[in-house]
TITI-314935 format. One line per field, with one value per residue (C-alpha): x, y, z; residue number from 0. Coordinates in Angstrom, 2 decimals. Layout:
BEGIN
px = [X_...];
py = [Y_...];
pz = [Z_...];
nr = [NUM_...];
This chain:
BEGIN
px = [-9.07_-8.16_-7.74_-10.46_-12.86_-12.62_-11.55_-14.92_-16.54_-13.83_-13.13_-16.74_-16.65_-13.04_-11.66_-8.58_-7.28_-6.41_-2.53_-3.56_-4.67_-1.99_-2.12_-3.43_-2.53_-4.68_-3.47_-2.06_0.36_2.91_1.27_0.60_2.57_2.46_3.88_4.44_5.63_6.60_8.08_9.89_10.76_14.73_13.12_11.38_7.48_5.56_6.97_10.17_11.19_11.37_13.15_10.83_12.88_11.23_7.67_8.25_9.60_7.26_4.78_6.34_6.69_3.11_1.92_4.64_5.27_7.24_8.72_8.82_9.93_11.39_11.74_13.50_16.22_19.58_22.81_25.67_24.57_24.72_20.69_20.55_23.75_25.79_22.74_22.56_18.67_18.05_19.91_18.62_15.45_16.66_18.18_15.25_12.52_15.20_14.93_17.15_17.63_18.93_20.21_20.24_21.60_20.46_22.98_25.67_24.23_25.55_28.35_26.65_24.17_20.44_18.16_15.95_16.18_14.26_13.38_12.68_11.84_13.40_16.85_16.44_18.32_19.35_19.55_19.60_19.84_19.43_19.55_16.16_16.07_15.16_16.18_15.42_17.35_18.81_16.69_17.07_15.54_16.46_15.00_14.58_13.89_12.68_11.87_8.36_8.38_10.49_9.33_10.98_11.33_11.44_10.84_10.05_11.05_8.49_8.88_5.95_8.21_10.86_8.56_7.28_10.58_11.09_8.38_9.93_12.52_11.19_8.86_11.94_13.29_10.15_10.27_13.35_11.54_8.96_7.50_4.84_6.49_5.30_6.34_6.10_6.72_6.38_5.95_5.18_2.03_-1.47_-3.91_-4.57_-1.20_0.19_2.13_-0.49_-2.40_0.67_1.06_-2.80_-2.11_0.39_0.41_-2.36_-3.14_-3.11_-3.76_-6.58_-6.08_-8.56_-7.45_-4.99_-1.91_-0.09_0.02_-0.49_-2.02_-4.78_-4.26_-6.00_-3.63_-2.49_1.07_1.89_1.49_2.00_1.13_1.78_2.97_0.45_1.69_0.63_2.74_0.40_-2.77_-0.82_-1.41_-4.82_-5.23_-6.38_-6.79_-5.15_-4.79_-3.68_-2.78_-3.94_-0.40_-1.16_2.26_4.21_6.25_4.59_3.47_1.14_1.92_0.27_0.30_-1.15_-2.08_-1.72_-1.89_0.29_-2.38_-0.87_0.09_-1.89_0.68_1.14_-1.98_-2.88_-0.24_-0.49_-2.61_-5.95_-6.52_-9.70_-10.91_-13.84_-14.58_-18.16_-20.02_-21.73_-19.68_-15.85_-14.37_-11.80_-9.00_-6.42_-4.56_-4.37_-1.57_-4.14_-7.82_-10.26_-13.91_-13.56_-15.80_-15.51_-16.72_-17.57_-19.52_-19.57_-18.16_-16.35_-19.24_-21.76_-20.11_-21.91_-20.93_-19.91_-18.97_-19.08_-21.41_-21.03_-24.63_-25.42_-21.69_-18.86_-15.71_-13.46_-11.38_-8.29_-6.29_-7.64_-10.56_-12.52_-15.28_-18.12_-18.72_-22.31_-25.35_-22.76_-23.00_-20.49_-18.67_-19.22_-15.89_-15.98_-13.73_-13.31_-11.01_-10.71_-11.81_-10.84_-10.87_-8.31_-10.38_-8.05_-10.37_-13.05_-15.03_-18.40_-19.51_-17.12_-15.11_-12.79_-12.33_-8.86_-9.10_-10.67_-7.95_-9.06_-6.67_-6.51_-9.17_-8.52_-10.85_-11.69_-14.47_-16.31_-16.74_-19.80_-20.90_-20.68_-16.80_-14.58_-11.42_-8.58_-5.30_-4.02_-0.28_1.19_4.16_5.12_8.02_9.13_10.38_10.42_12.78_11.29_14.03_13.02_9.62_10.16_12.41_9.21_6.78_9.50_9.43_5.60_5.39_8.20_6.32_2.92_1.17_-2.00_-3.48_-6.68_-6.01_-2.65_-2.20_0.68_0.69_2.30_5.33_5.25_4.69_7.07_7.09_5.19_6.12_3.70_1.01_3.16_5.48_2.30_0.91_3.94_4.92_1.38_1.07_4.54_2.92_-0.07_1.54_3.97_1.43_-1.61_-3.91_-5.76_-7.15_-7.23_-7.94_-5.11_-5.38_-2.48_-2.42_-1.50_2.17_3.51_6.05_3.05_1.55_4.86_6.09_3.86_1.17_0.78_-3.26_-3.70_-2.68_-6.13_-7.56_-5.35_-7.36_-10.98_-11.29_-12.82_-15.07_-11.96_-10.81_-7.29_-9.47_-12.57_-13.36_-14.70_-15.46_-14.36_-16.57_-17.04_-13.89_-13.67_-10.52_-10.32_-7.99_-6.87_-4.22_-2.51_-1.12_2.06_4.54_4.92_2.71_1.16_2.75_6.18_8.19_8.71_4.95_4.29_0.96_-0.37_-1.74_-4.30_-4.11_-5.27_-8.93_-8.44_-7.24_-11.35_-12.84_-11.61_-12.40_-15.93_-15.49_-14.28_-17.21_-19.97_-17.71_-17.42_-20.84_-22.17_-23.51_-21.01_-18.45_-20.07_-21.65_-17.58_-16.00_-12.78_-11.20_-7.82_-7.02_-4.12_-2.57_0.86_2.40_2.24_-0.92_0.92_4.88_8.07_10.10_11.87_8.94_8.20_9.54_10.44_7.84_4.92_1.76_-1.43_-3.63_-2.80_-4.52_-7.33_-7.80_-6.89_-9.54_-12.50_-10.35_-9.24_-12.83_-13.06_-12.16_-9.32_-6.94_-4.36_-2.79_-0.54_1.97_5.38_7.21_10.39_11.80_12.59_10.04_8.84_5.86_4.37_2.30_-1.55_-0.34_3.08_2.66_-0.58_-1.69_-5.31_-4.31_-1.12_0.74_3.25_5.17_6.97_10.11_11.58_14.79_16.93_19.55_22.54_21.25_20.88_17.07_15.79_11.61_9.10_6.10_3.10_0.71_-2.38_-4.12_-7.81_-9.31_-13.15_-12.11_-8.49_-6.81_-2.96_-0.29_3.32_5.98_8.72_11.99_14.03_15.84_12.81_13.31_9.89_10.00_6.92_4.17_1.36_-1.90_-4.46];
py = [19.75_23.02_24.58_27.40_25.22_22.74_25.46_27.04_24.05_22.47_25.47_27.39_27.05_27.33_28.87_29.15_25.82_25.88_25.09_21.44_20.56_18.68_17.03_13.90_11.41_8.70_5.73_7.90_9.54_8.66_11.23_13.80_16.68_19.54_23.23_25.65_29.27_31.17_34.45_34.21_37.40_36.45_34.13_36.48_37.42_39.82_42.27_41.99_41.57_38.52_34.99_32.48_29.52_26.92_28.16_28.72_25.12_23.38_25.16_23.95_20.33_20.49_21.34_18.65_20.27_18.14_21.22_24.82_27.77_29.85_34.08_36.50_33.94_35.18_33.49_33.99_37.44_39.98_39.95_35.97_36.19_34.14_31.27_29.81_30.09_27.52_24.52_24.55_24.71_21.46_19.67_19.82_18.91_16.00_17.86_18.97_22.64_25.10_28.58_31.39_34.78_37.68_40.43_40.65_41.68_42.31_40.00_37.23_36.78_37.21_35.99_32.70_29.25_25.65_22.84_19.51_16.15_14.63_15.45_17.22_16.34_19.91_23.46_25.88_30.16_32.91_36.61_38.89_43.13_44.77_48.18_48.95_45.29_42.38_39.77_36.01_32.71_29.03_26.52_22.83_20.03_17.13_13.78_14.55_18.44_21.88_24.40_27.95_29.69_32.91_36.62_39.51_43.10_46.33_47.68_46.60_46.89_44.46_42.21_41.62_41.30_38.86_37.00_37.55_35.76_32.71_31.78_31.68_29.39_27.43_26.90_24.90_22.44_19.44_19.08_21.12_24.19_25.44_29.03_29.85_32.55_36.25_38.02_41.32_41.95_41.73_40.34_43.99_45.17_45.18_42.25_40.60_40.63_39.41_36.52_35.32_35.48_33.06_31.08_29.42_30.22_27.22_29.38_31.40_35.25_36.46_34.56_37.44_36.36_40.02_41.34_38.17_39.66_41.18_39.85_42.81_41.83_38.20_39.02_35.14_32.98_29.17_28.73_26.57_27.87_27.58_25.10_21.77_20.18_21.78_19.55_16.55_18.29_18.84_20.65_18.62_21.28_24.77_27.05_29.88_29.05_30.71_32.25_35.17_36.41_33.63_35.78_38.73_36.85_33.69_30.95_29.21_25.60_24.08_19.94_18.45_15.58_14.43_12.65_9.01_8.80_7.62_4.55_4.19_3.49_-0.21_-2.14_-4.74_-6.27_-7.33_-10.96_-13.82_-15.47_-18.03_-18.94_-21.08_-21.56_-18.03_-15.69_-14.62_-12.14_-9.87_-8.84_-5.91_-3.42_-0.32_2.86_4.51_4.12_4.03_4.64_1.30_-0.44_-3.42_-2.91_-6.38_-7.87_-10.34_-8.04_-4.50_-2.15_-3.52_-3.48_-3.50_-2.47_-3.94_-2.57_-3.86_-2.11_-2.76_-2.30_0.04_1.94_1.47_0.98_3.49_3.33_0.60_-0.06_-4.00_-4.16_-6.93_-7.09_-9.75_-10.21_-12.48_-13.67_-14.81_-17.53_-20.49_-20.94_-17.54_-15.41_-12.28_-8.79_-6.88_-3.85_-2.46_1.37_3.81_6.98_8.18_9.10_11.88_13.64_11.60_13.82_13.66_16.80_17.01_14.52_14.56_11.98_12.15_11.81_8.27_5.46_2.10_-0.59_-2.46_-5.09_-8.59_-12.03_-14.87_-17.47_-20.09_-23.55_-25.08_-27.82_-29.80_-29.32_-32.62_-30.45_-28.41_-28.08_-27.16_-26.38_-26.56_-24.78_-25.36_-24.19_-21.53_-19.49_-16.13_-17.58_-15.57_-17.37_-20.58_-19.64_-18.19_-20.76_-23.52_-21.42_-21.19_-25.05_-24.80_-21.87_-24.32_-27.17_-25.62_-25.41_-23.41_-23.42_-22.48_-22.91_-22.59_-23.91_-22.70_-25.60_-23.71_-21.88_-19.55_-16.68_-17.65_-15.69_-12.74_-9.64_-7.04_-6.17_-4.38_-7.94_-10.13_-8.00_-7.75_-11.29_-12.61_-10.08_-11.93_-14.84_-13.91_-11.44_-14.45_-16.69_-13.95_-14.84_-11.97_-14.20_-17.41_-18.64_-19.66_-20.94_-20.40_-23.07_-22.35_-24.08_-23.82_-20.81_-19.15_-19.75_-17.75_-14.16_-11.19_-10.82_-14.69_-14.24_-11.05_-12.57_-14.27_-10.92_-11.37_-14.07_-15.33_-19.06_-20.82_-18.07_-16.99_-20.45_-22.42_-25.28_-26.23_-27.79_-26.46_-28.15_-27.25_-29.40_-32.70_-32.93_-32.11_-30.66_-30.87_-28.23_-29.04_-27.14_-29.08_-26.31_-26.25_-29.08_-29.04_-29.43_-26.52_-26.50_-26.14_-22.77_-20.93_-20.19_-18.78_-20.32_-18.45_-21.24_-24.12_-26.07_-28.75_-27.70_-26.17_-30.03_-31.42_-28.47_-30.35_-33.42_-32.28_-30.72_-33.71_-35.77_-33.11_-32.38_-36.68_-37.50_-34.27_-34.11_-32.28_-34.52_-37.55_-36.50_-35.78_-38.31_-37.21_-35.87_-34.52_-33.75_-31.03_-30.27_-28.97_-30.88_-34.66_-37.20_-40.33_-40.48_-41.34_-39.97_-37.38_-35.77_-34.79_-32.71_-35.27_-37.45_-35.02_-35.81_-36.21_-35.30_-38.94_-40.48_-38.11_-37.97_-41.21_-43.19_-40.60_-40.47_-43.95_-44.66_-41.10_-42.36_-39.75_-40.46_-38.48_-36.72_-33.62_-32.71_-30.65_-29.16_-31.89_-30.13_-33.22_-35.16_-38.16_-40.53_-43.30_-45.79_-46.56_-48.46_-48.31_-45.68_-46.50_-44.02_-45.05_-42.59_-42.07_-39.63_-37.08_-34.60_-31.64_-30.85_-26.84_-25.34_-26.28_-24.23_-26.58_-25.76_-29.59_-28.94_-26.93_-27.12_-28.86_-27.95_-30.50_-30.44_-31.54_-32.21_-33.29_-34.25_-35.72_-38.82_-39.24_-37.54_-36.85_-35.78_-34.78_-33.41_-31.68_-29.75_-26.14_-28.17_-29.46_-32.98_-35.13_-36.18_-38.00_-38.85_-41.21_-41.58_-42.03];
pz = [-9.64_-8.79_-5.37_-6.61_-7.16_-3.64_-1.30_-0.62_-0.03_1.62_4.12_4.68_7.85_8.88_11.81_13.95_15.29_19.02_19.53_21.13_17.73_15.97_12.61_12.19_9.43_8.58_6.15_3.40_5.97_3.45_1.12_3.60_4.23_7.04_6.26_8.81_9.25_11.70_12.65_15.74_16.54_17.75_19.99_22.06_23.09_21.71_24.37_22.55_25.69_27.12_25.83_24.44_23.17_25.21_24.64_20.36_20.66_22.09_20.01_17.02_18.40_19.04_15.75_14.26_10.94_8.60_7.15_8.59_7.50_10.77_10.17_12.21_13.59_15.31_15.25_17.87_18.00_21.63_21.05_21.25_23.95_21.66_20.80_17.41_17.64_14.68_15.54_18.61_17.92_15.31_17.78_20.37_17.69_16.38_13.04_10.47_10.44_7.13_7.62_5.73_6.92_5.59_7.63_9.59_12.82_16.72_16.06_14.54_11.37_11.37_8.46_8.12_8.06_7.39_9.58_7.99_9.41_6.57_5.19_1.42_-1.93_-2.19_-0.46_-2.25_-0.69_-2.91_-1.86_-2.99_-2.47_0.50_-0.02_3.66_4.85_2.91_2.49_1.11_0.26_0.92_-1.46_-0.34_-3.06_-1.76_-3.85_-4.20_-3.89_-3.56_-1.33_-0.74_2.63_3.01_4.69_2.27_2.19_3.76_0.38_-2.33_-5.39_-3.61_-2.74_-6.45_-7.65_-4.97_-6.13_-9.75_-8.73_-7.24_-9.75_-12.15_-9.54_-9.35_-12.88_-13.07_-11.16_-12.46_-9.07_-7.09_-5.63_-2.34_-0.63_2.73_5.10_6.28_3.12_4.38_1.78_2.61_0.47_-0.96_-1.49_-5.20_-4.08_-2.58_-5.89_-7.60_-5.24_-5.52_-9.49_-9.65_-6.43_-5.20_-1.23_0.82_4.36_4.45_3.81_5.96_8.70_10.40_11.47_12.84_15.75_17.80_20.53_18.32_14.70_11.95_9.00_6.59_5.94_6.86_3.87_2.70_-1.48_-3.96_-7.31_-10.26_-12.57_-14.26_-11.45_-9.14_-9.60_-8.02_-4.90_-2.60_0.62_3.66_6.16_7.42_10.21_11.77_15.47_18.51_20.15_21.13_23.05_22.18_19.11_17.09_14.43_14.85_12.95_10.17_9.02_5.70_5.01_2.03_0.09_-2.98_-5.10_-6.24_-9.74_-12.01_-12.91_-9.36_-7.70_-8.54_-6.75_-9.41_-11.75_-10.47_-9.77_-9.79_-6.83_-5.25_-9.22_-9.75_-12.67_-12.22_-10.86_-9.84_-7.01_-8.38_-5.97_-6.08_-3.94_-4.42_-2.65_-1.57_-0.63_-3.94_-4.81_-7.39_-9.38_-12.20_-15.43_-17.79_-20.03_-22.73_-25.41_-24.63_-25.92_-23.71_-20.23_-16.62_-14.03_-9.69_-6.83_-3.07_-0.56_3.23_4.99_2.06_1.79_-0.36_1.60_0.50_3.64_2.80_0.22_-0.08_-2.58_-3.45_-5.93_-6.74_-9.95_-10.43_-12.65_-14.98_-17.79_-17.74_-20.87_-21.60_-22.22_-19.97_-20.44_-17.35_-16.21_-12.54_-12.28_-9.27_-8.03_-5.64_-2.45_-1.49_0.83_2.70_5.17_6.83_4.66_2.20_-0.17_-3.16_-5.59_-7.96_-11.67_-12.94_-13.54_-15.49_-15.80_-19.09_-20.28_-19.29_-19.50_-18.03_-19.14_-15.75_-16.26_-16.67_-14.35_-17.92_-18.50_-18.43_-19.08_-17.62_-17.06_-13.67_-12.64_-9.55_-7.48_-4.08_-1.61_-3.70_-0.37_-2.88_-5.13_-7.79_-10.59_-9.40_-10.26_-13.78_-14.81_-14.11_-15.73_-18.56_-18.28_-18.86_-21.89_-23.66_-23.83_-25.26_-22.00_-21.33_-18.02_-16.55_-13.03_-10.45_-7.35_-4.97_-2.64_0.39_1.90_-1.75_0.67_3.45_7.02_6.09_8.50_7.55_5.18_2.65_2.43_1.87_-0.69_-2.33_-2.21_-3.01_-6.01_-7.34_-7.74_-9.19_-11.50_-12.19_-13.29_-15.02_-12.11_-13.81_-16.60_-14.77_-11.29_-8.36_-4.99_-2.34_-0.43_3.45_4.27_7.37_7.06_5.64_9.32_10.78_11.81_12.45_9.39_9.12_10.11_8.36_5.08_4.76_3.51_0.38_-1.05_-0.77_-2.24_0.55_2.29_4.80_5.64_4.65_3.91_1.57_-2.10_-5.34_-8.49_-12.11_-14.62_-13.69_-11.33_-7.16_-5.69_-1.53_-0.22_3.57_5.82_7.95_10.54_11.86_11.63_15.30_18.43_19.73_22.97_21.30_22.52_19.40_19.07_22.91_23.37_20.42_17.88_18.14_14.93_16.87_16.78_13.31_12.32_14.07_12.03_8.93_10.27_10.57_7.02_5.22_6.64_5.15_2.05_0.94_1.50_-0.52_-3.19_-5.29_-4.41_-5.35_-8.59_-9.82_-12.02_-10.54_-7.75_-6.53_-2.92_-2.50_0.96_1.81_4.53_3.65_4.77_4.15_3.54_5.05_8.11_6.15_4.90_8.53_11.40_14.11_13.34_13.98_11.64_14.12_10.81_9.54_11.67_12.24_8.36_6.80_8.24_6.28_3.40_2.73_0.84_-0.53_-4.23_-4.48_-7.77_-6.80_-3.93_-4.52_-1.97_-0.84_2.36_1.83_-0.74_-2.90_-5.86_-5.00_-5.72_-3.86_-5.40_-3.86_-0.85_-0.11_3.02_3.59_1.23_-0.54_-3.93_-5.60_-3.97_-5.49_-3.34_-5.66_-5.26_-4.03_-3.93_-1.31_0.54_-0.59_-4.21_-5.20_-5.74_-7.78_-7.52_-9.56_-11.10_-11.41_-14.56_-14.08_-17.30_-18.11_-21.49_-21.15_-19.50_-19.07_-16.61_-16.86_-14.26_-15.62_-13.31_-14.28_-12.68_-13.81_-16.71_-18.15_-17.35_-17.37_-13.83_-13.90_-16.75_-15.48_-16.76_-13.49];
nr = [0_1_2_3_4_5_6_7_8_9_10_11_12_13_14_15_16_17_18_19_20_21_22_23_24_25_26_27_28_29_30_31_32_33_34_35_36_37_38_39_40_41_42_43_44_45_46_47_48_49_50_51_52_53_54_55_56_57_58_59_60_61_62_63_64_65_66_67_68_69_70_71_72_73_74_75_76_77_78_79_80_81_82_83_84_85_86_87_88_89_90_91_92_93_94_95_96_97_98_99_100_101_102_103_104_105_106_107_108_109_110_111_112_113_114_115_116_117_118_119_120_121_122_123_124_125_126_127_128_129_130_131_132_133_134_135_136_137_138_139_140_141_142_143_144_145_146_147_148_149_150_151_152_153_154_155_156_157_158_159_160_161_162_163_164_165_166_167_168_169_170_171_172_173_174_175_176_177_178_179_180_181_182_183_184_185_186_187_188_189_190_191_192_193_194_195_196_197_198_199_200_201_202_203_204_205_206_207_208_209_210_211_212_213_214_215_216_217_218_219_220_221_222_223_224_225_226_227_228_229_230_231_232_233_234_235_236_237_238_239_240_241_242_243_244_245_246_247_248_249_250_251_252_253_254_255_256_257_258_259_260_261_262_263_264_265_266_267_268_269_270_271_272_273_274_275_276_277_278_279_280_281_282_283_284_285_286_287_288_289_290_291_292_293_294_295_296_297_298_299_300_301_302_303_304_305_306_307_308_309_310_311_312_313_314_315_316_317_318_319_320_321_322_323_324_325_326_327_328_329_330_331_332_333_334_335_336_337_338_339_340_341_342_343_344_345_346_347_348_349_350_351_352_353_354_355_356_357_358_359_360_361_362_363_364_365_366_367_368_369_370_371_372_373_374_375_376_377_378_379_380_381_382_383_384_385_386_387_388_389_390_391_392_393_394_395_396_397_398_399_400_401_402_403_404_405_406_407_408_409_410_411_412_413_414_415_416_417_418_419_420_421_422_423_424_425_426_427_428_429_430_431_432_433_434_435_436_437_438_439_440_441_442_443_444_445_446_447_448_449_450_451_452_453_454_455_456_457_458_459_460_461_462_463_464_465_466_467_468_469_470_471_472_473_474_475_476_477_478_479_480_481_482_483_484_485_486_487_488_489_490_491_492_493_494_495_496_497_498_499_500_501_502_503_504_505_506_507_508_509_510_511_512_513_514_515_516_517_518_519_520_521_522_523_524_525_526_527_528_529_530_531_532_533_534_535_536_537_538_539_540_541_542_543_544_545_546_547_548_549_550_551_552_553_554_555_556_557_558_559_560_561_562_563_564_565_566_567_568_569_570_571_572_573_574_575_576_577_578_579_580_581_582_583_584_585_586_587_588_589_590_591_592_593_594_595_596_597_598_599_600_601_602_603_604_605_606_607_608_609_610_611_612_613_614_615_616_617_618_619_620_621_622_623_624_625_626_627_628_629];
């Protein structure tokens, strides 16, 4: 969308922003940039008088450009009594400072210069005519952006050869362009005109900017050349600051905001959650908040349409989006795709929405409460050993394996230590497996339990209605899901009085009492009990002999009926027969790498076909670990 078209809207009622205001990101700081310019007169007040370099910097700090372009800046000159104005003014704001001289002057040099937050890939200085003083330009190109500094000539006809000159520059670049500085030429002037015709005006140009004191003209500008490069870019917000003795010019700031790429703003595919026989959620992340919505329906012409609405709003503030698909007909196959609009401007009175993205169609078909068949993989202790992973799901694609369902029976997203590492790591997984055409379950292990984001990674899924534990059906079979916490008492040091698995272990006890004398569970013909820390099983499956969930557990789920129970944390297969540990099911634990690289992980297929029920295990080579009929 073009700047002509938002500005009015966006800036009716603009005015000058007081110099405590200073910019304010929100969660797409990453995307936001602040311009600034400002003439500094030498350092000095608007008396041209008296030295200001403590006031200009502070007003500077205070505004907290990310890049500024400084004009009228001495260095080592008799005026400045031997100061090298700009990296001073660098070193107190802890920024990087450019300079580029335009004259010899009292000794020294005198001309312009750039500070930047961040260091740029190139600087570039270029004189431009001034027939009454030498003038110049330094050019910055940054990863995402180029923007040119500068202070123009008194004369008209230099200053539109100036800008000659930098839009020649500016077209050697496929990025958006900005320019900022003292250009000398009101809005009216020829090169004024010249300027509105091919830049587009991020500060306003009827906000006056000279004479401080008692502003009556605009020759202060930041713009952004007109280009097809241009419409990545929006403007947030812009000022002129009140300064009124502080230099002779006031200085102006512009926000912006680099719209995401179109290719760039799903994190990753999308993904299906909390399945039943009538409906699915589906999950994604985006890189920046999204006005989203799912379209589906039972053939692609025909397609509906979902969004979610808190109390009556969308939540277009985060960049975690969930979506309820329901009313849906088991057995039925379903296409869906994920559509969003950037929200790159989200205002009590004003928004704007980017351009619409829509990810490619995908499917998925429910079970019915009728279905007697499935097959179900699972991976466990995968620590991000993404080759480990690929090299079972080889194992799987090799022996003519379709699956409808995947369980990651814990510590597959290990110690995550902030929101950007769980989505990243939990997105592997799914991406791994095309959890965005059937349904997975991560299963809680304990390393998923440690470091910083351990609690906020619930938000990432949404199988059990924001719990580690619970049980769904597919067809005419149960699966029970519990977590048993840690694999150490509470009290232990490392986790500073900060967990209580304890109670979280009597929730489930309470849980498994409703869950095996409901109704869903005992209307199943089978039934499969997952957890990630073993029930029943030797010493060396443990961590000093800590398992209080045995005997909390074992006592409800020793009648329970369960054929099989699928385990992991040792790191090594094994299987134990009904009975040997005390165990009322046959128990399997799957094997993960291990850091002497003598194990190499498992993966468990779980295989249903009306009334036989199949389990096959098998390691990175392919070998059949295990093939039992139960």
């Amino acid at each position: 969308m073009r700047f002509a078209r938002i500005m009015a809207a966006a800036f009716a009622a603009a005015a000058l922003l007081p110099l405590s205001v200073a910019a304010q990101y929100d969660h797409q700081k990453e995307n936001t940039l602040r311009i600034m310019s400002y003439n500094v007169l030498n350092g000095q007040k608007l008396d041209h008088k008296t030295i200001n370099y403590s006031g200009q910097m502070s007003l500077i700090e205070r505004t907290a450009p990310d890049v500024a372009a400084i004009e009228e800046v001495d260095s080592m000159t008799e005026r400045s009594r031997g100061h090298y104005l700009l990296g001073e003014y660098a070193s107190y704001l802890g920024m990087h400072g450019y300079y580029s001289p335009a004259i010899d002057f009292q000794g020294g040099r005198y001309g312009m210069g750039l500070l930047s937050k961040r260091r740029p890939l190139s600087i570039r200085r270029l004189p431009l005519p001034g027939r009454e003083e030498a003038r110049t330009v330094i050019i910055a190109e940054y990863d995402r952006y180029v923007i040119a500094a500068t202070h123009f000539s008194l004369n008209d006809t230099d200053r539109i050869s100036s800008l000659d000159i930098i839009c020649r520059e500016a077209d050697r670049y496929a990025k958006p362009f900005f320019l900022a500085g003292d250009l000398n030429a009101t809005p009216e002037s020829g090169s004024g005109k010249v300027l509105a015709s091919r830049f587009q005006l991020l500060t306003d140009p009827k906000a006056h900017t000279f004479p401080a004191d008692k502003p009556t003209e605009t020759i202060d500008y930041i713009a952004l050349y007109k280009n097809r490069y241009a419409d990545a870019v929006c403007l947030l917000s812009r000022g002129v600051i009140n300064a009124p003795d502080a230099s002779d010019h006031r200085p102006v700031y512009a926000d912006v905001r680099f719209k995401t790429p179109a290719d760039k703003l799903l994190c990753a595919p999308p993904y299906l959650q909390n399945f039943s026989s009538t409906g699915v959620t589906v999950m994604f992340q985006t890189n920046a908040p999204v006005h989203t919505w799912v379209e589906y329906g039972t053939d692609t012409l025909h397609m509906r349409r979902a969004r979610t609405l808190l109390a009556g709003q969308e939540p277009c503030f985060d960049i975690e989006n969930k979506i309820r698909l329901d009313s849906l007909r088991s057995g039925r196959k379903y296409y869906y795709r994920v559509c969003m609009q950037e929200v790159l401007i989200n205002q009590a009175y004003y928004k704007l929405l980017g351009d619409t993205v829509r990810t490619p169609l995908r499917s998925f078909t429910l079970p019915s409460p009728e279905d007697d068949s499935f097959t179900a993989i699972v991976l466990n202790d995968l620590h991000e050993r993404d080759d480990v992973m690929r090299s079972l799901l080889n194992v799987v694609r090799q022996n003519g394996i379709s699956y409808d369902l995947v369980f990651f029976n814990g510590d597959c997203v290990p110690e995550p230590d902030s929101r950007a590492n769980a989505i990243d790591r939990v997105n592997a997984l799914f991406s791994a497996v095309g959890a965005d055409s059937c349904f997975s379950v991560i299963i809680r292990g304990n390393h998923e339990i440690r470091n910083s984001y351990s609690a906020g990674m619930l938000s990432l899924t949404d199988n059990f209605d924001g719990k580690t534990y619970g049980a769904f059906s597919w067809g005419d079979t149960r699966f029970v899901v519990l977590d048993c916490g840690e694999d150490k008492p509470d009290n232990t040091w490392v986790y500073y009085g900060l967990n209580d698995f304890s109670q979280l272990r009597k929730d489930q006890t309470a849980f498994l009492r409703k869950e095996l004398s409901g109704r869903e569970y005992k209307k199943a013909r089978r039934h499969i009990l997952l957890n990630h820390i073993p029930i029943w099983g030797a010493d060396d499956v443990y961590t000093d002999g800590y398992h209080p969930w045995t005997a909390m557990w074992s006592p409800l789920l020793a009648k329970a009926g369960f054929d099989v129970n699928l385990v992991a944390h040792a790191h090594f297969f094994y299987s134990y027969d009904k009975g040997v540990k005390g165990n009322p099911c046959l128990c399997v634990g799957g094997g993960g790498p291990s850091m002497d690289g003598k194990e190499q992980g498992t993966v468990m297929v779980l295989q249903k076909n009306g009334g036989s029920l199949r389990l096959r295990v098998f390691n990175t080579r392919g070998a059949v670990l295990l093939d039992r009929m139960l």
